[in-house]
N, CA, C and O atoms as CSV, one atom per row, in Angstrom:
chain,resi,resn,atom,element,x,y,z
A,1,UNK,N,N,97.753,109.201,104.737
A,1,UNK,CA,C,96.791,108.126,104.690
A,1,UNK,C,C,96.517,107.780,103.218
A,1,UNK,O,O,96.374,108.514,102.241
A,2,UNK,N,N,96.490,106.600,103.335
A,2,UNK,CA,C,96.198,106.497,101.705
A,2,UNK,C,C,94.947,106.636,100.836
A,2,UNK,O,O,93.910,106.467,101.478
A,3,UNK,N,N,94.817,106.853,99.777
A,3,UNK,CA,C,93.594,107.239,98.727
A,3,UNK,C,C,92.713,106.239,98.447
A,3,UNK,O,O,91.499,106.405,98.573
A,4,UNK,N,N,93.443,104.708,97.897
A,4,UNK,CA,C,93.134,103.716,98.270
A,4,UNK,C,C,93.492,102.272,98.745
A,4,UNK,O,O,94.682,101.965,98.662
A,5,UNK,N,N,92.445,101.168,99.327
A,5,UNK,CA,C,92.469,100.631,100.514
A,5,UNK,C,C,92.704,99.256,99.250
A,5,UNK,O,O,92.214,99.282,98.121
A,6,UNK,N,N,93.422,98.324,99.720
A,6,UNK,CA,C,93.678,96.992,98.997
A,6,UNK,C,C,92.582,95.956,99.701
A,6,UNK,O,O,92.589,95.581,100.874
A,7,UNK,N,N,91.615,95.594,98.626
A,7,UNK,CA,C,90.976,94.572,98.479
A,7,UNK,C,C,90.679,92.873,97.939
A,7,UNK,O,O,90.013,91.878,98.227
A,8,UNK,N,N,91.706,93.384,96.950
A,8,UNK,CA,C,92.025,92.155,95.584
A,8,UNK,C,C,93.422,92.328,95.359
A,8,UNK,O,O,94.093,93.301,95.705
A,9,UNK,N,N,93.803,91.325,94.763
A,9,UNK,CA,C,95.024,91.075,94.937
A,9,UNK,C,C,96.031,91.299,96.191
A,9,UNK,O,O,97.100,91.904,96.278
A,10,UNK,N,N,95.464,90.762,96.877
A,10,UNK,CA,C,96.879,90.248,98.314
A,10,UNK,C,C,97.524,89.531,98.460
A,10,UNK,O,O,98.487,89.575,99.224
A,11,UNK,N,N,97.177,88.593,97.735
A,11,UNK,CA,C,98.199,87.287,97.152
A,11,UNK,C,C,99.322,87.083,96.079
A,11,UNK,O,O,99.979,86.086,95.779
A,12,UNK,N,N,99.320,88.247,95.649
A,12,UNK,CA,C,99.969,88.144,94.126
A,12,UNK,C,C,101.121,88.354,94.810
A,12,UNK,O,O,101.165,88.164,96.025
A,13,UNK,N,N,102.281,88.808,94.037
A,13,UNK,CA,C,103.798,88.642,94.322
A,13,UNK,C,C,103.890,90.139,94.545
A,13,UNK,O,O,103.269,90.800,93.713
A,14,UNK,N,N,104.621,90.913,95.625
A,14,UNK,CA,C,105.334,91.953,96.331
A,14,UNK,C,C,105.671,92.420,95.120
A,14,UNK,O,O,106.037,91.530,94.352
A,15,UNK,N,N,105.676,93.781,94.575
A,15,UNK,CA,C,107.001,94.254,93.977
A,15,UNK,C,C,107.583,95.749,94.501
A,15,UNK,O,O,107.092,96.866,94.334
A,16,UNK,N,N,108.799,95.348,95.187
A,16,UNK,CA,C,109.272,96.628,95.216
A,16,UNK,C,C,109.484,97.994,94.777
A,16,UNK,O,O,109.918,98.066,93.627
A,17,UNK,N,N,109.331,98.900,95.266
A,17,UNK,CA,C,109.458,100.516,93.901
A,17,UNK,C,C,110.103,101.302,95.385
A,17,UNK,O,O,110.347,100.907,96.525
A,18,UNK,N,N,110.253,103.052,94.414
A,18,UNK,CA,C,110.820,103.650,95.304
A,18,UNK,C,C,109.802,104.718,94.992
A,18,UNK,O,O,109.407,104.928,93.845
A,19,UNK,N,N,109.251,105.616,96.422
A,19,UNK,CA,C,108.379,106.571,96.210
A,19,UNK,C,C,109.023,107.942,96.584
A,19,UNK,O,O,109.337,108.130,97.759
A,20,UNK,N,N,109.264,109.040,95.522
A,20,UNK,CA,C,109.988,110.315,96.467
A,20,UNK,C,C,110.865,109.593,97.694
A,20,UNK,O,O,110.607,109.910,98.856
A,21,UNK,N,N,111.881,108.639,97.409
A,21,UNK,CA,C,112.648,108.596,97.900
A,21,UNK,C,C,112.708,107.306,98.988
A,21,UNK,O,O,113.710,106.649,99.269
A,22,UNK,N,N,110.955,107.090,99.668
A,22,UNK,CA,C,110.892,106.084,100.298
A,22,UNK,C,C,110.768,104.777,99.573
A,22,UNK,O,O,110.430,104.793,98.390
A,23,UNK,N,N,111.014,103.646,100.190
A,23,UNK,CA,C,110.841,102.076,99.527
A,23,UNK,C,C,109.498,101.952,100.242
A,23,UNK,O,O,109.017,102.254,101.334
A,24,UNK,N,N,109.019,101.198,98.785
A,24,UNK,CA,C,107.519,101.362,99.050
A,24,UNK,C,C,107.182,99.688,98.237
A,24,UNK,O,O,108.085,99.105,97.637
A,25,UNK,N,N,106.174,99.272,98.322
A,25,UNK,CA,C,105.951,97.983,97.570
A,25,UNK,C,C,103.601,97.881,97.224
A,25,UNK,O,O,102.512,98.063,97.768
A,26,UNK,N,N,104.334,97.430,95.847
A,26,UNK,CA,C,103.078,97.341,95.519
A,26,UNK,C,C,102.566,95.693,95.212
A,26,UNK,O,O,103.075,94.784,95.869
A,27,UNK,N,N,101.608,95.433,94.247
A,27,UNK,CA,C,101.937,93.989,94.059
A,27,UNK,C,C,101.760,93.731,92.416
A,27,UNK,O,O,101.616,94.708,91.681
A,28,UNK,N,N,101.774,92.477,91.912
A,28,UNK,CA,C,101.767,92.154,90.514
A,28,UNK,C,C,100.574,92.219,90.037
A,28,UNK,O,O,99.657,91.528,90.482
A,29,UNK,N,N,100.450,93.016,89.119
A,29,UNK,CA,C,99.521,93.634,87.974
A,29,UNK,C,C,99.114,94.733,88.610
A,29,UNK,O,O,98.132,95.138,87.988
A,30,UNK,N,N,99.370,95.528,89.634
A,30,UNK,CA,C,99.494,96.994,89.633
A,30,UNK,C,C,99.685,98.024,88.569
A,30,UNK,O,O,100.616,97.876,87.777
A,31,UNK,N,N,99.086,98.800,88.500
A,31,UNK,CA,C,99.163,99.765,88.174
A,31,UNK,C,C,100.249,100.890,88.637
A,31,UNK,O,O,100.408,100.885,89.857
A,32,UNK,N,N,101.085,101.918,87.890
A,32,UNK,CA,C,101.828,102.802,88.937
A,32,UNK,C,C,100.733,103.531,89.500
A,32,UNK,O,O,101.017,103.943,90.625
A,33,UNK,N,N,99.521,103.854,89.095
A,33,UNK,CA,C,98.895,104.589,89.829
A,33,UNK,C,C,98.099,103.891,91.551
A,33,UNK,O,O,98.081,104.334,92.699
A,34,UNK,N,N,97.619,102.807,90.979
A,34,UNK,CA,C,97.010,101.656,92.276
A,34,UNK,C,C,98.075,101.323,93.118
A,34,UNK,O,O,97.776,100.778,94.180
A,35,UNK,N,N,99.231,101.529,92.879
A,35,UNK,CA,C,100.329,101.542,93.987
A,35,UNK,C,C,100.789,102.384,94.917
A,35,UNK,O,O,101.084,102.261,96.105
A,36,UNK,N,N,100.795,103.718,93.753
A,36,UNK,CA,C,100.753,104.848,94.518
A,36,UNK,C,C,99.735,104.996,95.482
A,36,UNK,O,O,100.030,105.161,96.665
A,37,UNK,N,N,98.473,104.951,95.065
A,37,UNK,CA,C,97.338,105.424,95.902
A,37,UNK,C,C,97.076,104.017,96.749
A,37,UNK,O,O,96.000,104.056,97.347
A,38,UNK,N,N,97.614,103.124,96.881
A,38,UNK,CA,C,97.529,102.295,98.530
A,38,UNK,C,C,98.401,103.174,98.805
A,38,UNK,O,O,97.912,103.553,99.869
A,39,UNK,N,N,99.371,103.835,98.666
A,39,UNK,CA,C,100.406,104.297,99.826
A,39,UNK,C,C,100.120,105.482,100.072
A,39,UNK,O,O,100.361,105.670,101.264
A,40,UNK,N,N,99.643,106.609,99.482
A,40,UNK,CA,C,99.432,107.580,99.849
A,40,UNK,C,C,98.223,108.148,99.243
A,40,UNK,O,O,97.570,107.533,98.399
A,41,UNK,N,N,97.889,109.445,99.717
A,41,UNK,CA,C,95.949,110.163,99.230
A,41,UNK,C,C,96.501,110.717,97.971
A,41,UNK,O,O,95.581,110.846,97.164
A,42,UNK,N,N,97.707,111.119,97.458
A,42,UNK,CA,C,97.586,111.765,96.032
A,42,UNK,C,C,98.800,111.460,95.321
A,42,UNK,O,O,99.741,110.783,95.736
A,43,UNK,N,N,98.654,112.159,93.954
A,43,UNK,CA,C,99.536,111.444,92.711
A,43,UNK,C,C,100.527,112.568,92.545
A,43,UNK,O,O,101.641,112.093,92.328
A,44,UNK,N,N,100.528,113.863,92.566
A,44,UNK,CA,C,101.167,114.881,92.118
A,44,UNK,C,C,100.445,116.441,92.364
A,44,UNK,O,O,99.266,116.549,92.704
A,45,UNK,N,N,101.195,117.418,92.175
A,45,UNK,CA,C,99.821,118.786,92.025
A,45,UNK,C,C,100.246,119.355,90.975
A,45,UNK,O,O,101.334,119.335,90.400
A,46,UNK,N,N,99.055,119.982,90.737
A,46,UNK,CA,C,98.697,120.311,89.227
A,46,UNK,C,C,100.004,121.347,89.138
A,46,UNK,O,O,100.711,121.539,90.127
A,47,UNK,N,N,100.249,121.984,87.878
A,47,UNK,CA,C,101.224,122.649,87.564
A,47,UNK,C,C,100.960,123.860,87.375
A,47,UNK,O,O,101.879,124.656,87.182
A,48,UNK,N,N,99.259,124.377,87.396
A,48,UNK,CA,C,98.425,125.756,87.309
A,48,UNK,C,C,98.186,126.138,88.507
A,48,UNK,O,O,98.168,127.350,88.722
A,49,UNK,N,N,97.951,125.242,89.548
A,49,UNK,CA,C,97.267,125.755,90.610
A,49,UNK,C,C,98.022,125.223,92.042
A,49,UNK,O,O,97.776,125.717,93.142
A,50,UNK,N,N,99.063,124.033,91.790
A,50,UNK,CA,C,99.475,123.131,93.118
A,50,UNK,C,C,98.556,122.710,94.151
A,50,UNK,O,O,98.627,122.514,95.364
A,51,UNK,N,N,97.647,122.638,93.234
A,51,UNK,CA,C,96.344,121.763,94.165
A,51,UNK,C,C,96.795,119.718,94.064
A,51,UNK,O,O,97.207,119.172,93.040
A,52,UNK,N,N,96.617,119.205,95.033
A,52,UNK,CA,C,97.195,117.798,94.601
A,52,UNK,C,C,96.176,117.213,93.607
A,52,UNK,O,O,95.098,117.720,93.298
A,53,UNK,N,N,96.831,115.779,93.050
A,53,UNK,CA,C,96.079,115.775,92.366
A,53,UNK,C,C,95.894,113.931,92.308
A,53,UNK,O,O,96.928,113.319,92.576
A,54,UNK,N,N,94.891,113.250,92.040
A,54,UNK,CA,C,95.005,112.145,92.316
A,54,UNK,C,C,94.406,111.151,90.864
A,54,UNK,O,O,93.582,110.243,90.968
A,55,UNK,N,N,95.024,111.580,89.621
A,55,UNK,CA,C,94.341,110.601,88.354
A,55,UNK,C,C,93.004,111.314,88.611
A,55,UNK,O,O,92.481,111.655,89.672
A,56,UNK,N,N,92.502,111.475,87.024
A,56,UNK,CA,C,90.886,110.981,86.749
A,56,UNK,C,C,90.383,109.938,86.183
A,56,UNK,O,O,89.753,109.077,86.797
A,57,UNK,N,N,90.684,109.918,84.604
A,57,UNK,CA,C,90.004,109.100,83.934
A,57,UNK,C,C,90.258,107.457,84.062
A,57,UNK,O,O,89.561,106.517,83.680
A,58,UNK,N,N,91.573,107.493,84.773
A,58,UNK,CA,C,91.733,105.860,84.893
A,58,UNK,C,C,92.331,104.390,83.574
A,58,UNK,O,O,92.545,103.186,83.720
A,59,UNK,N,N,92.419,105.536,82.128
A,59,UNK,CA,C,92.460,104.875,81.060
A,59,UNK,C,C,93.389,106.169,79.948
A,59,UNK,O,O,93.162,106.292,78.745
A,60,UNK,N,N,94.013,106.674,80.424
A,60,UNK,CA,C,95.288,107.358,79.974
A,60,UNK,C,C,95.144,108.745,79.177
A,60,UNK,O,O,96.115,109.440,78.879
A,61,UNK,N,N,93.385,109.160,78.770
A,61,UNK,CA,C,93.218,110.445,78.266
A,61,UNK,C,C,93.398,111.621,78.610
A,61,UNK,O,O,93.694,112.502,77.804
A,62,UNK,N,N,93.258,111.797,79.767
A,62,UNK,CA,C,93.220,112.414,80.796
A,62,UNK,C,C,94.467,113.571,80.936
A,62,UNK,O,O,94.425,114.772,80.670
A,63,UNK,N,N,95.309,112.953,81.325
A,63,UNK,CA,C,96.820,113.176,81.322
A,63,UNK,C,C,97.003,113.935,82.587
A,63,UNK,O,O,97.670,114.970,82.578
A,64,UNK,N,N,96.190,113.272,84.187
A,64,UNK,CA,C,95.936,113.681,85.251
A,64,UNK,C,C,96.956,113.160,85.958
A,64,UNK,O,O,97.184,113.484,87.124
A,65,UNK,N,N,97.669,112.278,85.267
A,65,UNK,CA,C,98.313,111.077,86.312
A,65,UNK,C,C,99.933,110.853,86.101
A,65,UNK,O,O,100.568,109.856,86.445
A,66,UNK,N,N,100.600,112.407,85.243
A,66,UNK,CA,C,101.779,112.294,84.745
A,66,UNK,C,C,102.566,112.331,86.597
A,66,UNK,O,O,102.241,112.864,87.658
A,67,UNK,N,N,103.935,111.259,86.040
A,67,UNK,CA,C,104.766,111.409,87.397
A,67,UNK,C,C,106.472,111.188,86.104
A,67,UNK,O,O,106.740,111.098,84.905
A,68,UNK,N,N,107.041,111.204,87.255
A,68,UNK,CA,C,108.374,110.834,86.368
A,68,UNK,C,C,109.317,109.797,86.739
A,68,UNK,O,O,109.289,110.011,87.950
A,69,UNK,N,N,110.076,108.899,86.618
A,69,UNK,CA,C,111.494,108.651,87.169
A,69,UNK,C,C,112.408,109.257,87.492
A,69,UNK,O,O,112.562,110.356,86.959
A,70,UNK,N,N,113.216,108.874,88.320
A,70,UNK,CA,C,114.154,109.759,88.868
A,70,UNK,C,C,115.307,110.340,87.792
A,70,UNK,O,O,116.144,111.226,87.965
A,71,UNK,N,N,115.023,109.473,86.569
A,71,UNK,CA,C,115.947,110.003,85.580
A,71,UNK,C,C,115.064,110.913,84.642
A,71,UNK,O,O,115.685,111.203,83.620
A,72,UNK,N,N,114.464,111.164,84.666
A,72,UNK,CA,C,113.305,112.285,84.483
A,72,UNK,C,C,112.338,111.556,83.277
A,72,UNK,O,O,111.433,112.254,82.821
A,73,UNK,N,N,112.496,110.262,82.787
A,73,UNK,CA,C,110.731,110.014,82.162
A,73,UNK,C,C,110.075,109.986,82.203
A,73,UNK,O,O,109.713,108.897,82.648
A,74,UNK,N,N,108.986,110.897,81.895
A,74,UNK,CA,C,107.940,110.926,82.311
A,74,UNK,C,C,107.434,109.392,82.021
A,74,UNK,O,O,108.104,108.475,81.545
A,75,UNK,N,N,105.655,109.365,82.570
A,75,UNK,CA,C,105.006,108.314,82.750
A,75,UNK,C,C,103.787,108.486,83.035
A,75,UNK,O,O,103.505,109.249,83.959
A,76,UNK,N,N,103.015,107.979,82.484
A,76,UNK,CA,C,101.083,108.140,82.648
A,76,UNK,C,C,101.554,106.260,84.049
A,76,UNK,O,O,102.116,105.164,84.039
A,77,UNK,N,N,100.791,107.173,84.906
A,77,UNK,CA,C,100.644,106.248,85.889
A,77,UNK,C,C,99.443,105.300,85.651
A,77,UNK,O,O,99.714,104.109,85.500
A,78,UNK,N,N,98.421,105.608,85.611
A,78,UNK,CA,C,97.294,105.149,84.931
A,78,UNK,C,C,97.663,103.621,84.002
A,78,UNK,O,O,97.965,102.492,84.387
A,79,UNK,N,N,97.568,103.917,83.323
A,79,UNK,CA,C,98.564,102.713,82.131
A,79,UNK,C,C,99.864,101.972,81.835
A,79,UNK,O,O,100.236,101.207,80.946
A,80,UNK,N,N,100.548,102.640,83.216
A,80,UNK,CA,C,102.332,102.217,82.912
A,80,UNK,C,C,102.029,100.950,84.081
A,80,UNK,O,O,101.184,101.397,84.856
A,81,UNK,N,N,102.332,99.850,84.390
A,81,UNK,CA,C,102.445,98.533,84.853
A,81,UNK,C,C,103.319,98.711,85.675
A,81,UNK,O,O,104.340,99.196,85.188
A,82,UNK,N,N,103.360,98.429,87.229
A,82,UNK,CA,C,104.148,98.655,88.051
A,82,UNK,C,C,105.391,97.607,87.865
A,82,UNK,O,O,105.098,96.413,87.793
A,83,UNK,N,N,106.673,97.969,87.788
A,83,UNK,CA,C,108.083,97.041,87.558
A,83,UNK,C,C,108.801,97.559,88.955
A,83,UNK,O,O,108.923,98.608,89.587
A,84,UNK,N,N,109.335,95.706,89.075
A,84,UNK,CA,C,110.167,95.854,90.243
A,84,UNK,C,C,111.669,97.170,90.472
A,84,UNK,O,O,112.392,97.469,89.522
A,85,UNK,N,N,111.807,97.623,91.550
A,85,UNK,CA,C,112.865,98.662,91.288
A,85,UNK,C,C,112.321,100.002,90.719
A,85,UNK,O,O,113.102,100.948,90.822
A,86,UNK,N,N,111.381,100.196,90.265
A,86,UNK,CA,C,111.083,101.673,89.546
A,86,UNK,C,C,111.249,102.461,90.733
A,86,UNK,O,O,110.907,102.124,91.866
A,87,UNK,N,N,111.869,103.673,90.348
A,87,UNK,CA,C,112.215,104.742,91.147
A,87,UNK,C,C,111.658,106.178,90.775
A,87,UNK,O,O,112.100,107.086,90.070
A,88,UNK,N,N,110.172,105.972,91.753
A,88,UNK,CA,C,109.145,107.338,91.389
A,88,UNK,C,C,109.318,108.790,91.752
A,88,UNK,O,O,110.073,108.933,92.714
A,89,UNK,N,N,109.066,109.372,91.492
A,89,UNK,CA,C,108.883,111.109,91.466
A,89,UNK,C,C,107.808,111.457,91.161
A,89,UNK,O,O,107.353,111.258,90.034
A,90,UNK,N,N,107.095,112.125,92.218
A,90,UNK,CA,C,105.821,112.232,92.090
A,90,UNK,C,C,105.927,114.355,91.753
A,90,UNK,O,O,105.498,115.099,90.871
A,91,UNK,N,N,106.628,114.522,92.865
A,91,UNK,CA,C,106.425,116.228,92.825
A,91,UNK,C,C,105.442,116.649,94.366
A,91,UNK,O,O,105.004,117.751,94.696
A,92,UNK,N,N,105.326,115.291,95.098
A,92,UNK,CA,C,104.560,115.429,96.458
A,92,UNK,C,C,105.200,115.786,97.790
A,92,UNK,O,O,104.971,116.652,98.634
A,93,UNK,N,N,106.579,114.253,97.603
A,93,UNK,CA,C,107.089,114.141,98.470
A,93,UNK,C,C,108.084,114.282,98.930
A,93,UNK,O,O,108.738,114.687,97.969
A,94,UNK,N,N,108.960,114.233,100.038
A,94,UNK,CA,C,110.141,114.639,100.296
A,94,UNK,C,C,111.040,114.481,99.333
A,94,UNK,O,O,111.963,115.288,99.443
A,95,UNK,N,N,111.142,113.672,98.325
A,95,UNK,CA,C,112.191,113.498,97.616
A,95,UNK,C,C,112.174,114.695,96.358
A,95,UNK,O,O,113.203,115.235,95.953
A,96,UNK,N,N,110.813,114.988,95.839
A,96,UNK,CA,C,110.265,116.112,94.808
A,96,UNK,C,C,110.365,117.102,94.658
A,96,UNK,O,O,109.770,117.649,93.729
């Protein structure tokens, strides 16, 4: 179930991504993180404890919200701008 629910922006333009493997779509001026969390309740789990983990600060200090590409760059979800085609790795899901 997802973390969160889309209110604003429903009109903007589709953009495709790939989540752990599934095709997933967010929309224009997304966030990787606001994309992620319409689609699912969390972002990654921590690397101390494997508790999940879903962003805090929302503005990139944090460093709650690291995910990667499938070619392994990392990425602050938080601040990285969702692009058509990105192919995510979270560390959640079947693909991780």
């Amino acid at each position: 179930m997802p973390l969160l629910h889309r209110i604003a922006r429903k009109d903007h333009a589709a953009i495709a991504f790939t989540l752990d493997g599934a095709l997933c779509e967010g929309r224009a001026g997304d966030t990787l993180l606001s994309a992620i969390l319409n689609r699912t309740d969390s972002l990654r789990r921590t690397e101390f404890t494997g508790e999940l983990r879903a962003g805090f600060c929302q503005m990139g200090a944090c460093q709650d919200c690291w995910v990667a590409t499938e070619t392994g760059e990392r990425l602050r979800a938080c601040t990285t701008p969702l692009q058509p085609g990105m192919r995510i790795v979270t560390g959640v899901g079947r693909a991780a």
